[in-house]
N, C-alpha and C positions, 0 to 999 in steps of 0.2 A: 682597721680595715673594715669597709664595710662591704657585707655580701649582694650582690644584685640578684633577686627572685629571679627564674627564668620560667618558663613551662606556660603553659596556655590554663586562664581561667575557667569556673567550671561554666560559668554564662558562655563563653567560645564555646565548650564541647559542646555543649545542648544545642547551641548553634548550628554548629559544623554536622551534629548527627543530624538534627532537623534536617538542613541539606542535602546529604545524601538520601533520607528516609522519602523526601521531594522526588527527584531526580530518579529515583528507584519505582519508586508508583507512577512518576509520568514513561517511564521505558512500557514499564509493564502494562499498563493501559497502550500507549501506541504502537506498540509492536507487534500485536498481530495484524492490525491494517495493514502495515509495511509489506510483513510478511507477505499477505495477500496479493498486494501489488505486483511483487516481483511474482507472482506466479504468474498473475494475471499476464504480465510483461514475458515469461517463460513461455506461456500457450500461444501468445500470440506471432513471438519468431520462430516458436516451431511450426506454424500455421506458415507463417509464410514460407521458410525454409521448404516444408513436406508435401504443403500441399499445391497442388497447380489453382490458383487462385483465382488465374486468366480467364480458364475454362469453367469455371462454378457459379453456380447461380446465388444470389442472394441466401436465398432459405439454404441451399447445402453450405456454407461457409457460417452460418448460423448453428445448424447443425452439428457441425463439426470441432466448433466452438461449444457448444455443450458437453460436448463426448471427452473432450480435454478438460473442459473444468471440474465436470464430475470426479473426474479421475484424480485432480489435485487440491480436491476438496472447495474450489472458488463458491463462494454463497454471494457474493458483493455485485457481481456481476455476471449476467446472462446471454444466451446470442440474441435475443431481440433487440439488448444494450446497445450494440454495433451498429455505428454508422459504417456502410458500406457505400465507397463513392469509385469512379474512373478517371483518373486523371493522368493525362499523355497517354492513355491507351493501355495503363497497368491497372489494377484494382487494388483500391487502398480500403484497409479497414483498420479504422480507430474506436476508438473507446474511451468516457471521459466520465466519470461517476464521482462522488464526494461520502465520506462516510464520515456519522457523527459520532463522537464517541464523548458518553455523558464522563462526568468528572468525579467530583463534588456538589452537593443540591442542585441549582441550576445553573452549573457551570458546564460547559463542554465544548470539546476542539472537535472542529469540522476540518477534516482533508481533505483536499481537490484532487483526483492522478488523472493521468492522459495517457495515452498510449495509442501508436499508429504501427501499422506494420502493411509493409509493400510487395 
């Protein structure tokens, strides 16, 4: 009778660690961007939700957008960022920024986010 080897080679492990050891530094590099986004995306519907938008001037919806990011630490984006526009008569403010984030030597991922709020 003969036996069949089974188990993973030690060339697979170094592999498979390599992989995750990957996957593990690309989380940790892009994950505070992320993070930021959804704040950014946080300030922005409570902006809408809170505040009366209708009535506000440019500079105070700027404004006010400051006071909120401050507060949630946002550095990526600022109120001057904001396009503020009127469309059907509501006031819409978005926001559209990309951040780069270096890698390895000259390697690095740039992100585009968006965000509109009514």
């Amino acid at each position: 009778m003969q036996n069949k080897q089974r188990g993973m080679t030690t060339f697979s492990v170094v592999f498979l660690i390599g992989g995750i050891a990957v996957a593990a530094f690309l989380v940790l590099k892009l994950l505070p961007p992320y993070l930021e986004y959804f704040s950014v995306k946080k300030v922005m519907a409570a902006m809408a939700k809170q505040e009366d938008l209708q009535n506000m001037a440019p500079p105070e919806i700027r404004s006010a957008f400051d006071r909120r990011a401050s507060i949630d630490n946002i550095t990526a984006v600022e109120g001057k960022d904001l396009e503020i526009s009127k469309e059907s008569g509501d006031t819409v403010v978005s926001v559209e920024y990309s951040v780069k984030i270096p890698l390895v030597a000259n390697i690095s991922a740039v992100i585009d986010f968006a965000d509109t709020a009514k």
